[in-house]
N, CA and C atoms as a LAMMPS dump frame, in Angstrom:
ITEM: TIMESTEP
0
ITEM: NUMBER OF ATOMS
603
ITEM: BOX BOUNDS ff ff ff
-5.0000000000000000e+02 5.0000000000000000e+02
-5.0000000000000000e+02 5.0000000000000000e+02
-5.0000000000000000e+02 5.0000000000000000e+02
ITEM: ATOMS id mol type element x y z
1 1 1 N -2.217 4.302 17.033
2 1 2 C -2.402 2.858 17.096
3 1 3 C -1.632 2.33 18.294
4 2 1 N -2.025 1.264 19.391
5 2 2 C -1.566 1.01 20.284
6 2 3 C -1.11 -0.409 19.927
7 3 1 N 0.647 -0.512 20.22
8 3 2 C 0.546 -1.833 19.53
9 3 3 C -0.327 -3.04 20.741
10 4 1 N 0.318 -4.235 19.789
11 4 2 C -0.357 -5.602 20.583
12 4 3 C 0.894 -6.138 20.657
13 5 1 N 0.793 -6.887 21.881
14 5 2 C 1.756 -8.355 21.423
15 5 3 C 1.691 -9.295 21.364
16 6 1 N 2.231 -9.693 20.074
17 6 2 C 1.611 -11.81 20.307
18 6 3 C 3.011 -12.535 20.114
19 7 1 N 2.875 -13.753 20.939
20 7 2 C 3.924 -14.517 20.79
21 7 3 C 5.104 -14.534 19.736
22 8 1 N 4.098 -14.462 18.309
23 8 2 C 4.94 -14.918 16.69
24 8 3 C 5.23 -13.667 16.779
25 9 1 N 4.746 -12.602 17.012
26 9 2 C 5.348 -11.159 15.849
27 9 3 C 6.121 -10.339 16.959
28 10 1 N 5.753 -10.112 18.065
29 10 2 C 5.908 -8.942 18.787
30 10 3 C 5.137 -7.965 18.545
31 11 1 N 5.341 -6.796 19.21
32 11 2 C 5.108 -5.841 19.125
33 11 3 C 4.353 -5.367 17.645
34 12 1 N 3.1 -5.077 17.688
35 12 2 C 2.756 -4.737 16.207
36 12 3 C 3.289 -3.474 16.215
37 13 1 N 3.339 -2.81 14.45
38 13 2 C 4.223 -1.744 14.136
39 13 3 C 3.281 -0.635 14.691
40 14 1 N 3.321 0.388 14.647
41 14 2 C 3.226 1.891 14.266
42 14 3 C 2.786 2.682 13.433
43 15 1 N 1.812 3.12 12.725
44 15 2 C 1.028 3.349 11.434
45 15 3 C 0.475 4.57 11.659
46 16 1 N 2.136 5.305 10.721
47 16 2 C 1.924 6.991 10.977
48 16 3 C 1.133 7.686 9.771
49 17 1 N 0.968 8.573 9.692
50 17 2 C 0.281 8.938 8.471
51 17 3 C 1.359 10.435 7.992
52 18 1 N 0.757 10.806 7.08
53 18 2 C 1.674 11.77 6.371
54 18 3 C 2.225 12.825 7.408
55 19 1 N 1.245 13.244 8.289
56 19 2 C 1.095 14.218 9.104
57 19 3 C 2.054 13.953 10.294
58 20 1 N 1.523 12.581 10.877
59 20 2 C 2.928 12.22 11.999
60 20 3 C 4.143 11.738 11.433
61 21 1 N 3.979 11.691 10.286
62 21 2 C 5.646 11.34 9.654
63 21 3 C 6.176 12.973 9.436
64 22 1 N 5.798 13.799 9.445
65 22 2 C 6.482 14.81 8.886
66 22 3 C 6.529 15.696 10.275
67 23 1 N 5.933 15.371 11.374
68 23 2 C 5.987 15.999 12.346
69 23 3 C 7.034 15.443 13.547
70 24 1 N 8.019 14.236 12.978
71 24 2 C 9.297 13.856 13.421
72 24 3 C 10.327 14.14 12.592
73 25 1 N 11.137 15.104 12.966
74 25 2 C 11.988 15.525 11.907
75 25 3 C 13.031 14.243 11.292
76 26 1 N 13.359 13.509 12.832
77 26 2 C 14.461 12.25 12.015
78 26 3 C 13.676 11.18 10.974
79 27 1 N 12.271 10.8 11.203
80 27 2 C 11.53 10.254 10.797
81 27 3 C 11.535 10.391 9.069
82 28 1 N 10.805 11.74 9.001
83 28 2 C 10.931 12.736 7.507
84 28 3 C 12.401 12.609 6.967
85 29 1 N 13.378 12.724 7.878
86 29 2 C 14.9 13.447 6.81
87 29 3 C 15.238 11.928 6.264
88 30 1 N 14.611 10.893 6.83
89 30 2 C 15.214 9.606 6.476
90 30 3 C 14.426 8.536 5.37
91 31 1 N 12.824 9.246 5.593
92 31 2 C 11.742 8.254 4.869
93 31 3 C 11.93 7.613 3.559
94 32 1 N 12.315 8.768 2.611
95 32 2 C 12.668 8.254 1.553
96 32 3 C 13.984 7.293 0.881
97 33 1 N 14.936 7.74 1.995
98 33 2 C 16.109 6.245 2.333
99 33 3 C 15.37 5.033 2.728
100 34 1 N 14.878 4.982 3.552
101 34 2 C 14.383 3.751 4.135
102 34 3 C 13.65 3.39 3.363
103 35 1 N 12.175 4.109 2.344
104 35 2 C 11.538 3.633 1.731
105 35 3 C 12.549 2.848 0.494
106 36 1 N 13.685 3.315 0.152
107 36 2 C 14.38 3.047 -1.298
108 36 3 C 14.737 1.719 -1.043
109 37 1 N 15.307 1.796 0.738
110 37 2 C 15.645 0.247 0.915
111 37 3 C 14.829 -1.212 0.893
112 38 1 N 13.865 -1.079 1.446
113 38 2 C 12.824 -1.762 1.41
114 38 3 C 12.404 -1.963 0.241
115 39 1 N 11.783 -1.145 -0.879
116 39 2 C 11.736 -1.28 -2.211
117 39 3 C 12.455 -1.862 -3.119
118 40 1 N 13.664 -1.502 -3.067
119 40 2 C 14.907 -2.176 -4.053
120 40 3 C 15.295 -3.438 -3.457
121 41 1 N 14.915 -3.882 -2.413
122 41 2 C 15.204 -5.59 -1.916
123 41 3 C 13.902 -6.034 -2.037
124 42 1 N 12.859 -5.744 -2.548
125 42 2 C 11.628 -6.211 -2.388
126 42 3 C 11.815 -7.04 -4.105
127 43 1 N 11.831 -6.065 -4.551
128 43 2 C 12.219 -6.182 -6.563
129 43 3 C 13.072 -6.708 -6.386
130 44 1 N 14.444 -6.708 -5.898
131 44 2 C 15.457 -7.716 -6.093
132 44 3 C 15.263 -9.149 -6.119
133 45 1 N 14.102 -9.208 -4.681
134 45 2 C 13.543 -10.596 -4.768
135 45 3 C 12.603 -11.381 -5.413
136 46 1 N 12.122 -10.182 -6.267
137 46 2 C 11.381 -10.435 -7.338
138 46 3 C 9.648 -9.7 -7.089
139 47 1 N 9.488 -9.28 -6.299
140 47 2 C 8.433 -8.534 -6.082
141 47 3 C 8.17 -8.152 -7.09
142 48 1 N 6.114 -8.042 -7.333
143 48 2 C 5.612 -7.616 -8.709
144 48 3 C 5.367 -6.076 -7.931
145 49 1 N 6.165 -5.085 -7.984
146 49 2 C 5.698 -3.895 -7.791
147 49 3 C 5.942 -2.748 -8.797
148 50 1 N 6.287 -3.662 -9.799
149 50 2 C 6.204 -2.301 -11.413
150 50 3 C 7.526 -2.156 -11.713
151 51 1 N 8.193 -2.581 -11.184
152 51 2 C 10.063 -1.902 -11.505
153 51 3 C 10.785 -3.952 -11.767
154 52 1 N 11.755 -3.707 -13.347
155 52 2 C 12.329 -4.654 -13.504
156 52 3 C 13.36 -5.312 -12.98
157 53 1 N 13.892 -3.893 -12.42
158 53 2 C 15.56 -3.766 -12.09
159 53 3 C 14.726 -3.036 -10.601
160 54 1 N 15.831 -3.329 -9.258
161 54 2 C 15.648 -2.216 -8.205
162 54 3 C 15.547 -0.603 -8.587
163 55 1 N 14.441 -0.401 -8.34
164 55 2 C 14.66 0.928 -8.522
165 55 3 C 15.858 2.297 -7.575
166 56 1 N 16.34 3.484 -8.457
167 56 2 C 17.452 4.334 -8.009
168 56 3 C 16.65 4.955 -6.797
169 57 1 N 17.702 5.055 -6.069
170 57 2 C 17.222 6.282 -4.186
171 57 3 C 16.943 7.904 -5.082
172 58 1 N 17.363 7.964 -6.154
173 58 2 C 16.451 9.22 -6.692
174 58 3 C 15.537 8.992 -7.291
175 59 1 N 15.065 8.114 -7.548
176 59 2 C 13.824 7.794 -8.304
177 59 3 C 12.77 7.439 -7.273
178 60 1 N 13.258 6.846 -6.294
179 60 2 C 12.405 6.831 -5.302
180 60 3 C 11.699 7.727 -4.383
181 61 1 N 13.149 8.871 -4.112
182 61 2 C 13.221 9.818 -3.482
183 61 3 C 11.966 10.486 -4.169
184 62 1 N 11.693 11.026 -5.5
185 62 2 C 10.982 11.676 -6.569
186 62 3 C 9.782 10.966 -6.134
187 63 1 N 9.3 9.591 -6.222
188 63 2 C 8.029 9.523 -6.556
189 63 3 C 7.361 9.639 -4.573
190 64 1 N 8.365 9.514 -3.293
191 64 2 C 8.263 9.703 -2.222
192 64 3 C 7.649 11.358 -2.173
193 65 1 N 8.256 11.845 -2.241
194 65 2 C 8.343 13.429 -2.734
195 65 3 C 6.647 13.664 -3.515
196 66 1 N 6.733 13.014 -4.498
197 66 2 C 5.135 13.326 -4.992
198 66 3 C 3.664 12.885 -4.319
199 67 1 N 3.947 11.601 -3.847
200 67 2 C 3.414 11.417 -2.668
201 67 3 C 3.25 11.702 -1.459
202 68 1 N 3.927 12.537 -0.848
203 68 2 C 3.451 13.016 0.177
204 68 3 C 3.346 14.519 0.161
205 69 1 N 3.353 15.084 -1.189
206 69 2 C 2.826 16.378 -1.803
207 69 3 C 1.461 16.299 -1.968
208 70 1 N 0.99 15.161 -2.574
209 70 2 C -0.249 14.626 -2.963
210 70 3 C -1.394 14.399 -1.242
211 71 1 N -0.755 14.055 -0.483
212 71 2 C -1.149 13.844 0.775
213 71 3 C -1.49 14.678 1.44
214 72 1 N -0.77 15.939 1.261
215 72 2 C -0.657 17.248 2.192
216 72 3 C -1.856 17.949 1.067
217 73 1 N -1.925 17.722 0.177
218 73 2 C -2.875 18.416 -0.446
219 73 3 C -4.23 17.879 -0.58
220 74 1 N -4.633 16.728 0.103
221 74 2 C -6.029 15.633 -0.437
222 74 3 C -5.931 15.162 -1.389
223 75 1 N -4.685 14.915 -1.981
224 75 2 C -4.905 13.979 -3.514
225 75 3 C -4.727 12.774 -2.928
226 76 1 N -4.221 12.381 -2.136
227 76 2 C -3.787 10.671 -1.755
228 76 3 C -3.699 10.753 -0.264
229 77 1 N -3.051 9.219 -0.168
230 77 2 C -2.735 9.429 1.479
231 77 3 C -1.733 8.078 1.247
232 78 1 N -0.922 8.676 2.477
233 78 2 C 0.066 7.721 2.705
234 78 3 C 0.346 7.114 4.05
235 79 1 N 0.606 5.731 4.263
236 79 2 C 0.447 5.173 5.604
237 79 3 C 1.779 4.423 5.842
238 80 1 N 2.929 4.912 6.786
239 80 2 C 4.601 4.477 6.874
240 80 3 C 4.246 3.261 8.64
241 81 1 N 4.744 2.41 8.038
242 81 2 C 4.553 1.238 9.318
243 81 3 C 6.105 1.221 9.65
244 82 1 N 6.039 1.433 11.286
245 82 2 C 7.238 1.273 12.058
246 82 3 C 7.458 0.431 13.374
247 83 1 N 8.075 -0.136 13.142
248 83 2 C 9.012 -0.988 14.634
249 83 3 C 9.984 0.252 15.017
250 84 1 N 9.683 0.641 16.174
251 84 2 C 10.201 1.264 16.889
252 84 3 C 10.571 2.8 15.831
253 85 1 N 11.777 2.944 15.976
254 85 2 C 12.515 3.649 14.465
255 85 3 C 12.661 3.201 13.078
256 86 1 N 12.383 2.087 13.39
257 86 2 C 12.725 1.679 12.136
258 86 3 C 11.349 1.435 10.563
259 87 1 N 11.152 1.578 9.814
260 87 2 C 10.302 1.511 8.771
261 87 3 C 10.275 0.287 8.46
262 88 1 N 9.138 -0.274 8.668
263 88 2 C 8.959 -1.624 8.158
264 88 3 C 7.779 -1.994 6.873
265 89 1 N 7.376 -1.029 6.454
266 89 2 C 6.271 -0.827 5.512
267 89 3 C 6.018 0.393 4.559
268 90 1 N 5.108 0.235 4.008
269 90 2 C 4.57 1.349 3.471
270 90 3 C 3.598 1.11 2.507
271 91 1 N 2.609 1.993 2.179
272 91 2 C 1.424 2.149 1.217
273 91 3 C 1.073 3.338 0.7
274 92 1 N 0.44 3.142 -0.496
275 92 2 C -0.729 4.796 -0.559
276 92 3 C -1.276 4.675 -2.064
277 93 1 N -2.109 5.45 -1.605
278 93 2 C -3.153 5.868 -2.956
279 93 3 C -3.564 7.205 -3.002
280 94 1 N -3.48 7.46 -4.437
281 94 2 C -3.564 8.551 -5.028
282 94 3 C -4.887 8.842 -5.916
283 95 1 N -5.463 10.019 -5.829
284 95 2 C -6.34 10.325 -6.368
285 95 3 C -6.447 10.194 -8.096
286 96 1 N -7.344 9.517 -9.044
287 96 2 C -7.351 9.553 -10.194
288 96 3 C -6.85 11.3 -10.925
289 97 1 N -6 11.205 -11.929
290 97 2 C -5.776 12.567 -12.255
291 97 3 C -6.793 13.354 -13.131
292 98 1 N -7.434 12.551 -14.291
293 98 2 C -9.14 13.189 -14.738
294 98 3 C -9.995 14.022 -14.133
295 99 1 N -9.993 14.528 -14.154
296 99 2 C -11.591 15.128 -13.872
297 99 3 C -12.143 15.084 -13.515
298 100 1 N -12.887 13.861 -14.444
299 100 2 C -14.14 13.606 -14.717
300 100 3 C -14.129 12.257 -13.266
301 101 1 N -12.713 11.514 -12.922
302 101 2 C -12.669 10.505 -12.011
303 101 3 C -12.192 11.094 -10.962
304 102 1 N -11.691 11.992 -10.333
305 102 2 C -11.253 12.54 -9.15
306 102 3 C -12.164 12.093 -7.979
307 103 1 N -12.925 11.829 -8.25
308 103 2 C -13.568 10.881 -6.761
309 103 3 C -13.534 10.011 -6.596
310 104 1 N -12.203 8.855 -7.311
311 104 2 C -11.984 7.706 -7.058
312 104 3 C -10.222 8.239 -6.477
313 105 1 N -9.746 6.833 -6.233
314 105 2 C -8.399 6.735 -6.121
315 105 3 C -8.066 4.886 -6.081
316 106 1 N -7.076 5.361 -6.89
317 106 2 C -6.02 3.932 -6.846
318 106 3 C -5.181 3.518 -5.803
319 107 1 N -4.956 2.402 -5.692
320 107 2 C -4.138 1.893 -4.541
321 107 3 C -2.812 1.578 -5.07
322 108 1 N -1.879 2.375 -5.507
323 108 2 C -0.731 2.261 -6.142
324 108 3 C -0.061 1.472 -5.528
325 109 1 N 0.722 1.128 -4.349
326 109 2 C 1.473 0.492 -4.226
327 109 3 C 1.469 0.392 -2.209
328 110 1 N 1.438 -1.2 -2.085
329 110 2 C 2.39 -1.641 -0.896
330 110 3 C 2.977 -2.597 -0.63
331 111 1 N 4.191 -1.974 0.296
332 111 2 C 5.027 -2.987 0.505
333 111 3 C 5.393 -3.107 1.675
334 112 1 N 5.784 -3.998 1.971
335 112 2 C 6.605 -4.693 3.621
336 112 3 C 7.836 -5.342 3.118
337 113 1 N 8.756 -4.85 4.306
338 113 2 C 9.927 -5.203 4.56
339 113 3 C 10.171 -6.89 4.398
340 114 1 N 10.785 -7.599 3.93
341 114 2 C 11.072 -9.045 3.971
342 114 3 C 11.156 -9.266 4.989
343 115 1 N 11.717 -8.759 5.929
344 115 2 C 12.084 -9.675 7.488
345 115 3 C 10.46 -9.173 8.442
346 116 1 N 9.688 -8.983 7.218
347 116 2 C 8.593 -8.441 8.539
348 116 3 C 7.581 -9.406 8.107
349 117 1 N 7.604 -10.102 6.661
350 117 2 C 6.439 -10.798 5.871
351 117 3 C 6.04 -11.612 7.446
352 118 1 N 4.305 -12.093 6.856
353 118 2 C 3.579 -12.624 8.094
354 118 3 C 3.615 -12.564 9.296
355 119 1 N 3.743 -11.434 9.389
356 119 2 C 3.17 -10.395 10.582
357 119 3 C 2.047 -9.773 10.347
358 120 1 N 1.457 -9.188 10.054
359 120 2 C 0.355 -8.623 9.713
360 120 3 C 0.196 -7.473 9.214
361 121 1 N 1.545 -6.882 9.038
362 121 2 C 2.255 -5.719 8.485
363 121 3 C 1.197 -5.005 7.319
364 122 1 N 0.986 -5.876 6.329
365 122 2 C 0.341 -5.808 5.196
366 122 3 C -1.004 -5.322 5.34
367 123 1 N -1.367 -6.188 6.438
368 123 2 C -2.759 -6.1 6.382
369 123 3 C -3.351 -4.71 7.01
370 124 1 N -2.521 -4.147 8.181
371 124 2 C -2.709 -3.264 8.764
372 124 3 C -2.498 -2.266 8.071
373 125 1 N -1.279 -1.784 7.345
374 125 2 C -1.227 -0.483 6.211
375 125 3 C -2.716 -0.328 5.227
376 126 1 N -2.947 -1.914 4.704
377 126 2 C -4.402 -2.014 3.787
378 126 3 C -5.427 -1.618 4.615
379 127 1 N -5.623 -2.078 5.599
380 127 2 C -7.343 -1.512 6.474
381 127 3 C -7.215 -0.131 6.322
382 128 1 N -5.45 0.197 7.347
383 128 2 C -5.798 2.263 6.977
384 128 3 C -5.938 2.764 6.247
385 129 1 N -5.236 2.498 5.159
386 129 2 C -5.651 2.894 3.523
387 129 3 C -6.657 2.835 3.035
388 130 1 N -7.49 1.731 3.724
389 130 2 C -9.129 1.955 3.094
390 130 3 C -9.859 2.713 3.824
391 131 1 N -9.694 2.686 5.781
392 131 2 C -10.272 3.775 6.435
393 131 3 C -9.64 5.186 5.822
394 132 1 N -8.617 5.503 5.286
395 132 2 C -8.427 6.736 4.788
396 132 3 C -9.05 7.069 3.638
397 133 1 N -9.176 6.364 2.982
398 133 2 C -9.999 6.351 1.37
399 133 3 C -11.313 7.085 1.969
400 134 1 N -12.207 5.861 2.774
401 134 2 C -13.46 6.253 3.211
402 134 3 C -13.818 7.527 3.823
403 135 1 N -12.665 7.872 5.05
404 135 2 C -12.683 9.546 5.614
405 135 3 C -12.483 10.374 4.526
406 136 1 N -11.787 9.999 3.257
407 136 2 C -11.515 11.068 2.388
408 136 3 C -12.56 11.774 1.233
409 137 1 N -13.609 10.567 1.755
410 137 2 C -15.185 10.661 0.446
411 137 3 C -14.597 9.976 -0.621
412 138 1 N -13.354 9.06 -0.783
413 138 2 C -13.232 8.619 -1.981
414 138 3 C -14.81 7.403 -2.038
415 139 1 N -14.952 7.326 -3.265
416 139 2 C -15.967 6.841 -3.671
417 139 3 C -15.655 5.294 -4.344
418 140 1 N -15.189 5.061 -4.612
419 140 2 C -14.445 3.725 -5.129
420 140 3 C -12.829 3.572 -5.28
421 141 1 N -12.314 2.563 -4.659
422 141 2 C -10.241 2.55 -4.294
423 141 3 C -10.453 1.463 -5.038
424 142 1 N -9.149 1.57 -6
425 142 2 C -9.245 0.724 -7.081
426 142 3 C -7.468 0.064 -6.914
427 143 1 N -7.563 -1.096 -7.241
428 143 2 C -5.935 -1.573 -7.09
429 143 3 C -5.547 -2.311 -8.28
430 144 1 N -4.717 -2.751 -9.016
431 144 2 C -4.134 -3.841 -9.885
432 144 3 C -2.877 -4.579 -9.088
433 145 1 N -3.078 -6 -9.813
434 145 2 C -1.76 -6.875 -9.565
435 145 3 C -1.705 -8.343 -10.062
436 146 1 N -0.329 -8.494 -10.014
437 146 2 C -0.521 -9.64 -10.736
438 146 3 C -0.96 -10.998 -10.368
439 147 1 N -1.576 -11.607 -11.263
440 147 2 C -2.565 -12.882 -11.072
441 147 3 C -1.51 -13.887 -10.119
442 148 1 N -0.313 -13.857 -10.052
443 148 2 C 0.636 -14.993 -9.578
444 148 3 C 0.757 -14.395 -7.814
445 149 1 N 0.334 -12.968 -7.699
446 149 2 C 0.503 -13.02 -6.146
447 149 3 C -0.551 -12.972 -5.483
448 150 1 N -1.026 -14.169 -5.43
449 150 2 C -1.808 -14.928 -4.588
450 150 3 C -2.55 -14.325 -3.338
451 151 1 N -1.125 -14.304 -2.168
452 151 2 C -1.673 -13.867 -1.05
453 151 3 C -1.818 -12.197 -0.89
454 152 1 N -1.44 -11.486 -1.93
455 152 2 C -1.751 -10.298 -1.671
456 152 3 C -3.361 -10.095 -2.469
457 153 1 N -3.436 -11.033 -3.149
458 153 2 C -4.602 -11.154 -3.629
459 153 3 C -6.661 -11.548 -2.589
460 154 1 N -5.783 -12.1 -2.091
461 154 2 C -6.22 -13.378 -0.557
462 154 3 C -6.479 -12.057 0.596
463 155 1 N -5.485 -11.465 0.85
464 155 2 C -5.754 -10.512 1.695
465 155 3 C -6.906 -9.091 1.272
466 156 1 N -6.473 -8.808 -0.087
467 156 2 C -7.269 -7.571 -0.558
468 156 3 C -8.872 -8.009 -0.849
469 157 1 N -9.087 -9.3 -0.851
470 157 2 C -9.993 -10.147 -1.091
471 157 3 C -10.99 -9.85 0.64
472 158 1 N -10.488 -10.114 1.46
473 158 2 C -10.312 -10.057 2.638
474 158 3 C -11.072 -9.153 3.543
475 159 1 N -10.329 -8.044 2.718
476 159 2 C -10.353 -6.703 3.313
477 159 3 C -11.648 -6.059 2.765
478 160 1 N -12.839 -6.759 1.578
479 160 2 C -13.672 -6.321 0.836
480 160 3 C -13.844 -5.591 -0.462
481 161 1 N -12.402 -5.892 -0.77
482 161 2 C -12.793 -5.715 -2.593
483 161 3 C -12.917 -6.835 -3.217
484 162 1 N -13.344 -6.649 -4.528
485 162 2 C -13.633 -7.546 -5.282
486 162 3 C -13.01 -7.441 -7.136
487 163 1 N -12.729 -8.241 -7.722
488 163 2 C -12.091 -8.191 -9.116
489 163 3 C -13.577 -8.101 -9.861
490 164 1 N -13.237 -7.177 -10.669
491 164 2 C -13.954 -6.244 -11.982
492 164 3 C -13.507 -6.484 -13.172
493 165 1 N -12.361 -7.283 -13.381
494 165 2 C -11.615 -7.468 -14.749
495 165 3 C -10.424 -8.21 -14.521
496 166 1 N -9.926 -8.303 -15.588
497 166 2 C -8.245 -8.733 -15.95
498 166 3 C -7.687 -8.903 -17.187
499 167 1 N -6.571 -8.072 -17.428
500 167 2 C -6.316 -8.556 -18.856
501 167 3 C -4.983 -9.806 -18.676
502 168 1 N -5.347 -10.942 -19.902
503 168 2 C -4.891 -12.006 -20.028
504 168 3 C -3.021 -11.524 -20.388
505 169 1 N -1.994 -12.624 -19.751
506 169 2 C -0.77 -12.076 -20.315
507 169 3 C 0.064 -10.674 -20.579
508 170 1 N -0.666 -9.87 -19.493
509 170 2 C -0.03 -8.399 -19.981
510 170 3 C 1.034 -8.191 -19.391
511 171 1 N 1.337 -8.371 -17.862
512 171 2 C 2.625 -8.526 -17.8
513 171 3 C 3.78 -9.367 -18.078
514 172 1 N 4.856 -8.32 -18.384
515 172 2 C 6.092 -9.851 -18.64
516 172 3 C 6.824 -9.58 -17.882
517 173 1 N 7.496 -10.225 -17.018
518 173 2 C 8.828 -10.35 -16.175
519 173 3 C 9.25 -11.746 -16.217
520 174 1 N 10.437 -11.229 -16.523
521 174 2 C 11.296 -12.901 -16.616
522 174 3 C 11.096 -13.843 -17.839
523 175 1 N 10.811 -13.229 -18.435
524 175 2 C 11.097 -14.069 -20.273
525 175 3 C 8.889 -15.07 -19.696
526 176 1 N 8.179 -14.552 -18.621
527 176 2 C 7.291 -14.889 -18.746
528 176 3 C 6.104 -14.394 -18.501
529 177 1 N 4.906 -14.536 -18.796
530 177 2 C 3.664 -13.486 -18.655
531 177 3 C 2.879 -13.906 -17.476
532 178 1 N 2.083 -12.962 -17.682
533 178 2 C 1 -13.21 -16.047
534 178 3 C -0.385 -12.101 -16.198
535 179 1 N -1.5 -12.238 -15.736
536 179 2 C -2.471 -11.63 -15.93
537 179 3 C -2.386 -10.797 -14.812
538 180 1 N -3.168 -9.615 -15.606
539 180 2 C -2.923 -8.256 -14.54
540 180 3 C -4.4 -8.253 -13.915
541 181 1 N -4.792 -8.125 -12.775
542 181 2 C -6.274 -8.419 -11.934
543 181 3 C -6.376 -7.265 -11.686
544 182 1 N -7.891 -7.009 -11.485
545 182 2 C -7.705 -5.218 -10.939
546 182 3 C -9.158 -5.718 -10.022
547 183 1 N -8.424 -5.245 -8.909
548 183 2 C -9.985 -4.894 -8.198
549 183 3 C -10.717 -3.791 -7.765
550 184 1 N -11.566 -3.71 -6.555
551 184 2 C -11.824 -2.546 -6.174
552 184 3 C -12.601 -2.537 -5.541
553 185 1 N -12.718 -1.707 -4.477
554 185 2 C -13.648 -1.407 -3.258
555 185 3 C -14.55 -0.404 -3.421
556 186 1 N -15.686 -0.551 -3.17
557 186 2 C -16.594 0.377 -3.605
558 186 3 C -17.538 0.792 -2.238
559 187 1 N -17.07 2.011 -2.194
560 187 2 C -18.087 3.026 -0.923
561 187 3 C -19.143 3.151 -0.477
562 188 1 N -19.84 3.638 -2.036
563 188 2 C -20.711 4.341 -2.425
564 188 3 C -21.777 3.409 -1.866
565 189 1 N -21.952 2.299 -0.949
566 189 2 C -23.023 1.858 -0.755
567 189 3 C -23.488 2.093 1.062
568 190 1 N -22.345 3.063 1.451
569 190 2 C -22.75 3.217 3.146
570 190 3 C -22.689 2.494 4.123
571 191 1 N -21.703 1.121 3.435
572 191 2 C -22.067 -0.103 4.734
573 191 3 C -21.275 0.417 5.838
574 192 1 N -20.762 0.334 7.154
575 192 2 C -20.228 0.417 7.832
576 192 3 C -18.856 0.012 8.163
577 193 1 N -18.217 0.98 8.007
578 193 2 C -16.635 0.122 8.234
579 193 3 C -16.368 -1.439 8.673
580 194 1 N -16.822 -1.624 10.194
581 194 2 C -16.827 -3.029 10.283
582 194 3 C -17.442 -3.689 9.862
583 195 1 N -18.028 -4.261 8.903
584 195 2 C -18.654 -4.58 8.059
585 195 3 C -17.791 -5.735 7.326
586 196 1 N -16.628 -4.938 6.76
587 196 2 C -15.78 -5.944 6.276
588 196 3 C -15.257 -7.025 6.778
589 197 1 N -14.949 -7.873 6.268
590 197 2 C -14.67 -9.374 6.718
591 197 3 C -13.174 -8.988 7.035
592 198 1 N -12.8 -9.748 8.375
593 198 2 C -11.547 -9.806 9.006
594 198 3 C -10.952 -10.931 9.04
595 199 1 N -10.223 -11.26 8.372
596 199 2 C -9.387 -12.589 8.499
597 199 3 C -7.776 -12.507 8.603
598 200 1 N -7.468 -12.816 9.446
599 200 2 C -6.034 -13.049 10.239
600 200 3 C -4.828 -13.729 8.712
601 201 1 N -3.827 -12.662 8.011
602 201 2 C -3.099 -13.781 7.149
603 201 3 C -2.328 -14.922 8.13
């Protein structure tokens, strides 16, 4: 990826994939630090990303670790966004574990750094993640989240999925509930990558 520069952001990030992350050794020995950091201030600030409390640098380390096991093998893929050295992002999706669904995959989780929000950070990890889905023959990328985050909603909206469901009140954080949305992008119809609607957050 060649960055751009615009006035507001600078320099856009860097959007390595499993393969060029592991083929910088300082890059690799550090990912899962950097990912823990970013994560545990994301939840601190209240981010809906599944964890009540910040999650532990071994717990992170672990599910980092399974993910990019999963990557090296075609179960998922993972996409690390960088300013310079530094990690300012991250995403990935993993292949359904069934069977019978292994030609789908979920969009488990992304996040951006706080000091990077509205930049476009977000949006750029999401396009690769779906061009990776698509190179991968996944057949439908499926995501959940909660009804209260809006603009991650706005963007995935964006990018050409669409909501299939929701259950009412299922999550609770904070002594309060919120509906869980699930959407999903669907392949299987051949349109052409650009195809999808591009809109600037």
């Amino acid at each position: 990826m060649n960055p751009t520069m615009t006035p507001e952001s600078g320099p856009a990030p860097q959007l390595l994939d499993t393969a060029r992350l592991q083929a910088d050794p300082e890059l690799a020995a550090d990912f899962a630090a950097a990912a823990h950091r970013i994560l545990a201030d994301l939840v601190g600030g209240g981010a809906p990303l599944g964890w009540v409390e910040p999650p532990g640098s071994d717990e992170v380390a672990a599910l980092m670790d399974r993910v990019l096991r999963a990557a090296r093998d075609g179960d998922g893929a993972l996409r690390a966004a960088y300013a310079g050295r530094r990690l300012v992002g991250l995403g990935y999706w993993l292949r359904y574990a069934r069977p019978t669904s292994r030609q789908h995959a979920d969009l488990e989780k992304l996040a951006v750094a706080p000091e990077t929000h509205g930049r476009g950070v977000g949006r750029a990890l999401t396009a690769a993640l779906v061009a990776d889905a698509r190179d991968a023959g996944i057949e439908v990328l499926t995501l959940d989240a909660r009804a209260d985050n809006t603009r991650a909603l706005r963007l995935y909206r964006s990018l050409g999925f669409r909501e299939y469901g929701r259950l009412p009140d299922f999550v609770a954080m904070g002594g309060r509930r919120y509906d869980k949305v699930f959407y999903m992008r669907d392949f299987r119809g051949g349109a052409p990558r650009d195809q999808a609607p591009v809109h600037r957050q």
